[in-house]
C-alpha positions in Angstrom: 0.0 0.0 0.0 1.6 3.5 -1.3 1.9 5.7 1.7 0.1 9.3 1.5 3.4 11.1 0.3 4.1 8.6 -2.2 0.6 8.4 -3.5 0.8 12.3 -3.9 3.5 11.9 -6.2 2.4 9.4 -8.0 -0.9 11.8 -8.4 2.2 14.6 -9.5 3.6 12.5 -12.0 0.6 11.5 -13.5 -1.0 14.7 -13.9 2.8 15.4 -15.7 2.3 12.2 -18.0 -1.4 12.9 -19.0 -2.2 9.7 -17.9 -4.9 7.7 -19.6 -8.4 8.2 -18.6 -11.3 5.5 -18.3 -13.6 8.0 -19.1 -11.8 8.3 -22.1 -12.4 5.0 -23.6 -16.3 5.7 -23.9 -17.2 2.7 -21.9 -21.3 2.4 -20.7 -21.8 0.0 -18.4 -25.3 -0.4 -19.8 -25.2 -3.0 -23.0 -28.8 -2.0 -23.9 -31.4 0.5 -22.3 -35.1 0.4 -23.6 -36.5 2.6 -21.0 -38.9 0.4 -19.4 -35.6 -2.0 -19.6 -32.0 -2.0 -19.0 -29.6 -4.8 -19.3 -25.7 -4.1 -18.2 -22.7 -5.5 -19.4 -22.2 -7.5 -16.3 -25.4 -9.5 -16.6 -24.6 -10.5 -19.9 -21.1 -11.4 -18.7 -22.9 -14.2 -16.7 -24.7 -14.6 -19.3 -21.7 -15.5 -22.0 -20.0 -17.5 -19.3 -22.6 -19.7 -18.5 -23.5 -20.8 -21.7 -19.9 -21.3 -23.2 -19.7 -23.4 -20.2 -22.3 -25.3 -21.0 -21.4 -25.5 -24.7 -17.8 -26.7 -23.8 -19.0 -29.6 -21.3 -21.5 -30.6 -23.4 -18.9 -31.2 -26.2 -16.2 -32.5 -24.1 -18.5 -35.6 -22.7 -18.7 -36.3 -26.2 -15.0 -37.1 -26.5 -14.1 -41.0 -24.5 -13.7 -40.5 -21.1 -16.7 -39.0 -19.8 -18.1 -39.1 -16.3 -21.3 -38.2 -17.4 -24.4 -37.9 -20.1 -25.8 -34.8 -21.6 -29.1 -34.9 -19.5 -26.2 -34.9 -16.7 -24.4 -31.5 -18.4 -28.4 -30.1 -18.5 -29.0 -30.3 -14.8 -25.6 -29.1 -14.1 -25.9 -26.0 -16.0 -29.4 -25.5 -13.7 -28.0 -26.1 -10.9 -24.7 -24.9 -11.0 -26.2 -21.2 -12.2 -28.2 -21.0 -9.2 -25.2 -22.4 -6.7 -23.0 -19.2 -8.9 -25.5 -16.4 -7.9 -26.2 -17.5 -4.7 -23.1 -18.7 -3.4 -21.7 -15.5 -5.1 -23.8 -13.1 -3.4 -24.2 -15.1 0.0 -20.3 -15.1 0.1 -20.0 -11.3 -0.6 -22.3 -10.2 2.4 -20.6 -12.7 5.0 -16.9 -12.1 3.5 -16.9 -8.3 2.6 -20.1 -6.7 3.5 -21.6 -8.7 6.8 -21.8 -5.2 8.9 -23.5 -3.0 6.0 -25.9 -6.3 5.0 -26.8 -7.0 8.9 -28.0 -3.4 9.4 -29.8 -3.1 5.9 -30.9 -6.7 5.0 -33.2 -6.0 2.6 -30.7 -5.0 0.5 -29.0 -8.5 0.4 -31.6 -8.8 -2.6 -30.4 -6.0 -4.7 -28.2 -7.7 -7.4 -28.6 -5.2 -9.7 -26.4 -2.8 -7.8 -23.9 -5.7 -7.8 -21.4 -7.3 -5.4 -20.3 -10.8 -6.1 -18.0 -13.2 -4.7 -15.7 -15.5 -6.7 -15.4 -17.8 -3.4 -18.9 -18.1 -2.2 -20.2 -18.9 -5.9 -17.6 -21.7 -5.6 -19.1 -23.1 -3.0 -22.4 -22.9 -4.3 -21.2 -24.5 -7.2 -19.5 -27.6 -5.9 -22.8 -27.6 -3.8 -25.1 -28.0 -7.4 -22.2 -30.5 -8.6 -22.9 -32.8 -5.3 -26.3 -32.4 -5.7 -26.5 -33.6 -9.2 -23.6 -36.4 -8.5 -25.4 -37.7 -5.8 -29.0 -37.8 -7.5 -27.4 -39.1 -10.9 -25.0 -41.5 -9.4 -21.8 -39.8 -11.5 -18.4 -39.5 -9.8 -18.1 -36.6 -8.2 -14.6 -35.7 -8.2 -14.5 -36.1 -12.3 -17.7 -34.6 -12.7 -16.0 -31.6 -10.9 -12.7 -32.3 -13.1 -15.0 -31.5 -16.0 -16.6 -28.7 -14.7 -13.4 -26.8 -13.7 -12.1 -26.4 -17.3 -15.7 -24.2 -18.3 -14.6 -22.1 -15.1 -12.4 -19.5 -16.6 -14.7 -18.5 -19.2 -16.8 -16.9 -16.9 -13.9 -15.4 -15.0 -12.8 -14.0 -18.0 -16.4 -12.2 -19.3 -16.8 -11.3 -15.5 -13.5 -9.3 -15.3 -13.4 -8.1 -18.5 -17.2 -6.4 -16.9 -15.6 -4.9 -14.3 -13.8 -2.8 -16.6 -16.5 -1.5 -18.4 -18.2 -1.2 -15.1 -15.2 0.8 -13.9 -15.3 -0.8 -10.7 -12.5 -2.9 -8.5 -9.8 -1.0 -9.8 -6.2 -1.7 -8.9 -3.5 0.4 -6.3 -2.5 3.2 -7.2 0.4 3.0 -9.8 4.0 4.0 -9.5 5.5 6.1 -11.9 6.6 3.8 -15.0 3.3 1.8 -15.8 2.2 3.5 -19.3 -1.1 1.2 -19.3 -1.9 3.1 -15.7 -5.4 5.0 -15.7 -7.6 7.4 -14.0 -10.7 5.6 -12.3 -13.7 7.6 -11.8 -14.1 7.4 -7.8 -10.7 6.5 -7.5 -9.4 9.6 -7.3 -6.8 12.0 -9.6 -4.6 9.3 -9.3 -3.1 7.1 -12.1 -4.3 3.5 -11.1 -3.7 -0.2 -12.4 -6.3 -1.8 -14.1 -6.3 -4.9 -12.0 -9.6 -6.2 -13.5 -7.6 -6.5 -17.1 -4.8 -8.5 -14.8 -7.7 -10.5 -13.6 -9.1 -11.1 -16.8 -5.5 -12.3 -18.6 -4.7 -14.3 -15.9 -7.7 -16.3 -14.1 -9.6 -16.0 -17.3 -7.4 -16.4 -20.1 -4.5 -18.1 -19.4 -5.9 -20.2 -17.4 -8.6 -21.6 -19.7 -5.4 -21.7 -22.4 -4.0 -24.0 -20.3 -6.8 -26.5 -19.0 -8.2 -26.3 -22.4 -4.7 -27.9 -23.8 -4.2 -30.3 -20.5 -7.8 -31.9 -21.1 -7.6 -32.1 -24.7 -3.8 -33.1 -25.8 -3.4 -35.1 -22.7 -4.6 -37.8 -20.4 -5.7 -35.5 -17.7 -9.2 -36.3 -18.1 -8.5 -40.2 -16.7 -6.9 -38.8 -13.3 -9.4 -37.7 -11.3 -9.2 -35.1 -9.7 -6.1 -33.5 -11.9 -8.0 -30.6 -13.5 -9.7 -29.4 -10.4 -5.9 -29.2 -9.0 -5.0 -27.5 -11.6 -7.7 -24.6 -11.6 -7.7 -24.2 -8.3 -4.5 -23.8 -7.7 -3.6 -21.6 -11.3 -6.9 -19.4 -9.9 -5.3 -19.2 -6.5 -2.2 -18.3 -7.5 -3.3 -15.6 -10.0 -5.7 -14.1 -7.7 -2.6 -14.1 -4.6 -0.4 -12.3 -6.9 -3.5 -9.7 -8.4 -4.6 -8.6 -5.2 -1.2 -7.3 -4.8 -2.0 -4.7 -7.6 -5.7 -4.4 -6.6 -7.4 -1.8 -4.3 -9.1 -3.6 -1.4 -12.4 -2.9 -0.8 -13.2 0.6 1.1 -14.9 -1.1 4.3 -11.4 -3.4 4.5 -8.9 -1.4 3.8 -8.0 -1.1 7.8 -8.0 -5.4 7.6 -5.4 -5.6 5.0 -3.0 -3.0 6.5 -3.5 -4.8 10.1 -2.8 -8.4 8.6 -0.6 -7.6 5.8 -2.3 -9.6 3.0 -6.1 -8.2 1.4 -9.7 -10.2 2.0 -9.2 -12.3 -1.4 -5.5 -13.2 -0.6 -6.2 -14.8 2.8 -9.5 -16.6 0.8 -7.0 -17.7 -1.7 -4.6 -19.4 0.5 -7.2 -22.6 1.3 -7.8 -22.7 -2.5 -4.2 -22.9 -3.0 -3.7 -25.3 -0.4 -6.5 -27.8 -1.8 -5.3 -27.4 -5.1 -1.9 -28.3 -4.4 -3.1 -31.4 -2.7 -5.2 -33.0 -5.7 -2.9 -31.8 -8.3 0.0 -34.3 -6.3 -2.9 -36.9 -5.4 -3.7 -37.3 -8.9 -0.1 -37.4 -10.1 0.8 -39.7 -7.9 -2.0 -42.1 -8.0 -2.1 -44.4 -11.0 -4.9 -43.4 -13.9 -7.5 -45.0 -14.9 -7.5 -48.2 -17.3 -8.5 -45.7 -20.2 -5.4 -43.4 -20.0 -3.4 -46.9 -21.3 -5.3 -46.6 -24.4 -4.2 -43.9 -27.5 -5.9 -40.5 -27.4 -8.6 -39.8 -29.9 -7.6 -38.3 -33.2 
């Protein structure tokens, strides 16, 4: 965290550089407005991220290997999209709200105004995926496995949202970072635009790089191996973010008093678990299927 003289002049120099300006770029965070309708960007993010979810699973339990059927991938997609905006918004009241939501709970039930958490619609998702395991009788740790790889596409529209949005911008900059910009509500000073880190890194690097695992390797017949992977890629990315991200107004005093921000010390479990099925399903020997040649 800049102290007050350094942020004044980094505020100096970036007045001297004519930094760039989000207000600049033209960005709306409304995609369409009707009047007697209005549909934002970040809805539609959701939207996008969900459905090429659902597009991807359904095509990779086509290929040999797969845990489950499509009427399996159909109740997933229902169920997991609940678990996402309930776990999400559940998770943000009791993990970076609970004060403001406990005095005004009523407005625990405006999700228009936003306020989602990655962590609690995690939850809610591996919730949906037991749910649906259980009741179809489909391994739940593959099922997950399969489910993990559609992850990042989300993650990536959802960030990418934020920007347009111009909300959860990053720390302010130090002199040197050309792509730095002015945030409206964040003051005169140039800032990073974590929520493009965010997007690169949890979104599309991460989907680069489950998207070649499942497909040009054997990953899929080692259970557990993908959701190792995301969780732990996902934890490490958002560890190293929140670095370069500004924590939320109501916790800036916690992440000066414990040294690391709100979604650091969430990511640390997630890292943690990750690490462990990654090396479980390494060292454990893969399924009978793996012997056999990949599919052309």
């Amino acid at each position: 965290m800049l102290s007050l003289s350094a942020e004044a002049a980094a505020v100096a120099a970036g007045m001297a550089q004519h930094p760039l300006s989000w207000t600049d770029l033209g960005l709306s965070p409304i995609a369409l407005d009707l009047g007697f309708f209005t549909l934002k960007w970040y809805s539609l993010a959701y939207l996008f991220g969900i459905l090429l979810g659902y597009w991807h699973l359904s095509k990779m339990i086509k290929a040999p290997g797969a845990p489950m059927a499509q009427r399996h991938a159909d109740d997933l997609f229902f169920y997991a999209t609940i678990g996402i905006i309930l776990g999400g918004r559940i998770g943000y009241v009791l993990f970076y709200n609970f004060s403001q939501y406990l005095a005004q709970p009523l407005d625990i039930f405006k999700l228009w105004e936003g306020g989602m958490s990655f962590h609690g619609g995690l939850i809610g998702t591996v919730l949906a995926i037991a749910w649906v395991s259980w009741r179809g009788g489909i391994p739940f740790l593959r099922t997950c496995d399969y489910l993990a790889t559609c992850v990042p596409f989300g993650l990536l529209f959802g960030r990418l949202a934020n920007f347009v949005n111009g909300e959860l911008w990053g720390r302010v900059a130090e002199s040197g970072v050309p792509w730095a910009m002015v945030f409206p509500g964040g003051g005169p000073a140039p800032r990073h635009p974590s929520q493009l880190y965010e997007a690169l890194l949890e979104g599309l690097v991460l989907a680069v790089v489950l998207l070649v695992v499942f497909w040009k390797t054997r990953a899929r017949w080692r259970p557990g191996l993908l959701v190792g992977l995301f969780t732990l890629g996902y934890g490490l990315s958002r560890f190293v973010v929140e670095w370069y991200r500004e924590p939320d107004a109501q916790l800036l005093d916690f992440a000066q008093r414990t040294g690391l921000s709100m979604g650091q010390w969430l990511t640390v479990p997630l890292i943690l678990i990750g690490l462990f099925f990654f090396v479980r399903a390494l060292v454990k020997p893969p399924m009978g299927a793996a012997a056999r040649p990949l599919p052309a």
